[in-house]
N, C-alpha and C positions, 0 to 999 in steps of 0.2 A: 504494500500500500504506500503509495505517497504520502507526505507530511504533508498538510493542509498550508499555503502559504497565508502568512500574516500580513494583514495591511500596513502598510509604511503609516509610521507618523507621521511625519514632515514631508510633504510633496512642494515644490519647486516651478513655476509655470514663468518659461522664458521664452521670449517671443522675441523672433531674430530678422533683422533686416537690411543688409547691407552696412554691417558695422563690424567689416573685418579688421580697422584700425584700432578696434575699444574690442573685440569679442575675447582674443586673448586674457586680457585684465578679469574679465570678467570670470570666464571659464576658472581662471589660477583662484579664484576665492571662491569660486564653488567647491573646488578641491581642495581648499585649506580649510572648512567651517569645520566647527569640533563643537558638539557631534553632527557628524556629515548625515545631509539630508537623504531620508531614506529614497526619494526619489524626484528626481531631475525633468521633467517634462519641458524638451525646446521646442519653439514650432516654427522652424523656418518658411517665414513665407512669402518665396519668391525671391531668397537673393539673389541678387548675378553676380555680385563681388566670388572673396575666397572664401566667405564663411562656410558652405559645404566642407570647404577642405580642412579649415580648424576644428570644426565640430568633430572629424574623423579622428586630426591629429590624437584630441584628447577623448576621446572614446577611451581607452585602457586606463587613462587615470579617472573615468568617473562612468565605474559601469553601472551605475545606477539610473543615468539618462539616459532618456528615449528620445532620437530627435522623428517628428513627425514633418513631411513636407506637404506645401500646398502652394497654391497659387497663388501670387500676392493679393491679398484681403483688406490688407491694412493691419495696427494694430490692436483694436477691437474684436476682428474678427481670426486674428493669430491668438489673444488671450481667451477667447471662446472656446478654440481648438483645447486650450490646454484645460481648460477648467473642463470639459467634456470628458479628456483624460487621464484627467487626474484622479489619485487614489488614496492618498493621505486622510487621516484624520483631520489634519490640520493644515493650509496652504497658507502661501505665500507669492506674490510677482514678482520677479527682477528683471529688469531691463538691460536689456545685454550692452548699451555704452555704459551703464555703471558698475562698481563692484557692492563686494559686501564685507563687514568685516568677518574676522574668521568665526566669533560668540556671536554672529550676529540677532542668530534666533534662541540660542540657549536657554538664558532667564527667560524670555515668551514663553517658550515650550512648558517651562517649569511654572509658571502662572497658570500657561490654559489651561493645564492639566488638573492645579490644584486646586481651584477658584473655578472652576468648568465656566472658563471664559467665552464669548459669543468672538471676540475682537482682542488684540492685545495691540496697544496704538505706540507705533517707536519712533527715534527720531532718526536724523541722518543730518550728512554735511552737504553744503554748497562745494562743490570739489571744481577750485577754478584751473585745476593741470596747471599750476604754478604761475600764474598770472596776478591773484593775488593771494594773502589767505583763507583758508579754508572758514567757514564759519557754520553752527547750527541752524537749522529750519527753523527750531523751537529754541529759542535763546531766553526763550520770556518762561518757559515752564521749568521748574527744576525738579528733580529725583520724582520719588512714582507717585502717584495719585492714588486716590482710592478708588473703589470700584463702585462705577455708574453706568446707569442705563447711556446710551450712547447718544440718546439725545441731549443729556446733559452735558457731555464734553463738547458738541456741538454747543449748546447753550455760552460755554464759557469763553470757548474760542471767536463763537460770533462778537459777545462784546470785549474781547479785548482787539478786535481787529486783524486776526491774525488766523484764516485759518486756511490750510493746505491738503488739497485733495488729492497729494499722489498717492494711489495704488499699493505701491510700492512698500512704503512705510508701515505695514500693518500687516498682523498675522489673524489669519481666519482659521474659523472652527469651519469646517468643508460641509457639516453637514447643516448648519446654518445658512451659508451660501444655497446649496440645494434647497431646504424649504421652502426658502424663499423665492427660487428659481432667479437668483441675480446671474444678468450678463450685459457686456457691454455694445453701446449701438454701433451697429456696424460704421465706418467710415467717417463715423466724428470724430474731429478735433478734441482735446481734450475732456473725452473721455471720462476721466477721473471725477469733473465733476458730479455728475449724475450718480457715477457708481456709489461714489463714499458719503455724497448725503444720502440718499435711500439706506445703503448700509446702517448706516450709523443709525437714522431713527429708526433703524427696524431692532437693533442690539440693543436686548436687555441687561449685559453686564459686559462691559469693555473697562481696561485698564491702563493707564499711558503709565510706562517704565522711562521714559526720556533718554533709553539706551540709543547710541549713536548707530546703527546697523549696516546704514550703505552711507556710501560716496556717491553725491548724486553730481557724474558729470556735468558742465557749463562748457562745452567747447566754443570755440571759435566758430562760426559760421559764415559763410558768404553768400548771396544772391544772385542769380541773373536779372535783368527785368523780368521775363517772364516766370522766371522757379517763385519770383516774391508774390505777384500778381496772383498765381494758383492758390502758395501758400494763405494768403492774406483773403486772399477769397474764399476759402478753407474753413479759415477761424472765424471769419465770420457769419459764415453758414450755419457756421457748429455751435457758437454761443447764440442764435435766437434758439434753435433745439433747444440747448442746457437752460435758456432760460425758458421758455414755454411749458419743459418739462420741474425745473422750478418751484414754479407759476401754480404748476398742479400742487406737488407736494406741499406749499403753501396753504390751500385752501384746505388739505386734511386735515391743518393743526389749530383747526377752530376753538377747539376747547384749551390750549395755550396758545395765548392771547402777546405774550410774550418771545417765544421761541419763533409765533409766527409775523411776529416784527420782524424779529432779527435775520430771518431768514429772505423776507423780502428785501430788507437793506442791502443783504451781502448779493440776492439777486439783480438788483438794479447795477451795485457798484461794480460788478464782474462784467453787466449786459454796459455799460457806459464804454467799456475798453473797447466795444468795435468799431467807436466812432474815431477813435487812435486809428484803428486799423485800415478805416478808409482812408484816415490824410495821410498813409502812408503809401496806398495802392498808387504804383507805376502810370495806371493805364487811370489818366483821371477820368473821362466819360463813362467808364465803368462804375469808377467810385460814385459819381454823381447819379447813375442810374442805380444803383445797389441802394442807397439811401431812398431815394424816391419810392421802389421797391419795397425798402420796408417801412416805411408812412403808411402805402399804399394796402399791405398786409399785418399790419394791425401792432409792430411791432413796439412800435412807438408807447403806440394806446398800452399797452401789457406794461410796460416800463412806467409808465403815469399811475397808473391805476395800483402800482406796488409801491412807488416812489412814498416815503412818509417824511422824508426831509426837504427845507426850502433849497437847499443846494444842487440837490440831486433835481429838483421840479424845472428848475432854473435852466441846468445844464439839458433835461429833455424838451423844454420848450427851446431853445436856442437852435436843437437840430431840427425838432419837427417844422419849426419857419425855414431853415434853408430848405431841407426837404421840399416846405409847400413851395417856395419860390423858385429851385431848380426845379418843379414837374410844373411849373406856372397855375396850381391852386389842382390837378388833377388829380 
């Protein structure tokens, strides 16, 4: 008879994309965590770089990944792939331009376990590859917190101004994920947002340890005109999504009256950044048609109608009049 295999604690979901300059880094701290994750899920999708061929290299140092391939999806729909097959008790993302330290989930593991955590919320650095120093996400939080429903740590982070939706930073109980059937929308821009607020209000007992975990790459980046124009038109797609859907979760949290302030405020002050986004687009009659665009589709009105500060009213009444006067009042 065979031995019945035991599920892996710790499952791993890295989603890989033309980041054979950073994939190395990464891979060497997946091979260095203590204690090493019982399973490694990467989902190559679509690189044309060498990452094929480092995934292979280091195959013998970490036969606990599984790399699965697929056709470029994005990354949305590469973190679906993995959470699909993934098998842990407990998951975790990383992003293959960043690393991780080698404890990075350690103490988590030893929380979830014993506290049967829904969420274990960690920190990580600004990792500028020596440009300049390194510094915390969470500078303002120190050593662990207690243990709160997840709305709550939402709650505190809304009003100190300061909250951060990567993925990344947080260790999930896998079967919590599945009840709730969370996955990320295909082909949107940051992503993150949507996933870790539903998470979090949906978690009854999350705990922030303020352990430093990953290195969150900042590389240098460059532009064409048109790689900006896509990109920029990307993220602006992608924040009326993040904020319409929002918009929704908003209107759930009727009976706190409070929580659903603050969640409208961080909604508007996230949805304000796309108008950065236009006065940055290359191609200005695109910009000026994008704005018109969203006048026209109501995006404005959603932003007014969550708006609870004179500042913020201020700032969406300034755009909705260029708006009316670039579409000439249509």
């Amino acid at each position: 008879m065979s031995t019945p295999q035991l599920s892996p604690l710790l499952s791993l979901v890295v989603p890989v994309y033309n980041v054979a300059p950073y994939l190395p880094r990464c891979l060497e701290s997946l091979a260095a965590l203590n204690p090493p994750a019982d399973e490694i899920v990467v989902v190559d999708d679509g690189s044309t770089d060498d990452c094929a061929a480092i995934l292979a290299e280091f195959a013998p140092r970490l036969p606990q990944m599984r790399v699965i391939r697929q056709e470029n999806g994005g990354l949305s729909a590469a973190r679906n792939t993995g959470l699909d097959a993934a098998r842990g008790k407990y998951l975790a993302f990383v992003d293959s331009d960043d690393f991780v330290a080698a404890d990075a989930y350690a103490e988590a593991l030893r929380l979830a376990e014993a506290e049967q955590l829904d969420m274990v919320l960690l920190n990580a650095d600004y990792h500028f590859e020596g440009r300049q120093a390194d510094y915390a996400i969470y500078a303002d939080v120190s050593g662990t917190t207690d243990i709160v429903p997840g709305r709550e740590w939402l709650r505190q982070r809304f009003r100190a101004g300061r909250m951060l939706h990567m993925v990344w930073m947080h260790l999930y109980r896998r079967d919590f994920i599945e009840q709730h059937g969370f996955r990320f929308v295909p082909r949107l821009i940051h992503e993150d947002v949507i996933w870790t607020t539903r998470a979090l209000l949906a978690a009854p007992r999350v705990r922030y340890t303020g352990h430093v975990a990953v290195q969150y790459r900042i590389p240098l980046r460059t532009f064409n005109a048109e790689q900006s124009q896509l990109r920029l038109q990307s993220i602006v797609d992608s924040s009326v999504i993040n904020a319409a859907t929002l918009a929704e979760m908003s209107a759930e949290l009727h009976q706190d009256p409070e929580l659903r302030h603050l969640l409208d405020q961080h909604l508007v002050d996230g949805a304000l950044s796309v108008f950065h986004k236009l006065a940055k687009m290359p191609d200005r009659k695109l910009a000026t048609a994008t704005l018109v665009r969203l006048r026209r589709e109501g995006f404005l009105h959603l932003l007014w109608r969550h708006a609870h500060h004179f500042a913020q009213q201020r700032r969406i009444a300034r755009h909705w009049l260029r708006s009316w006067l670039a579409g000439a009042g249509r």
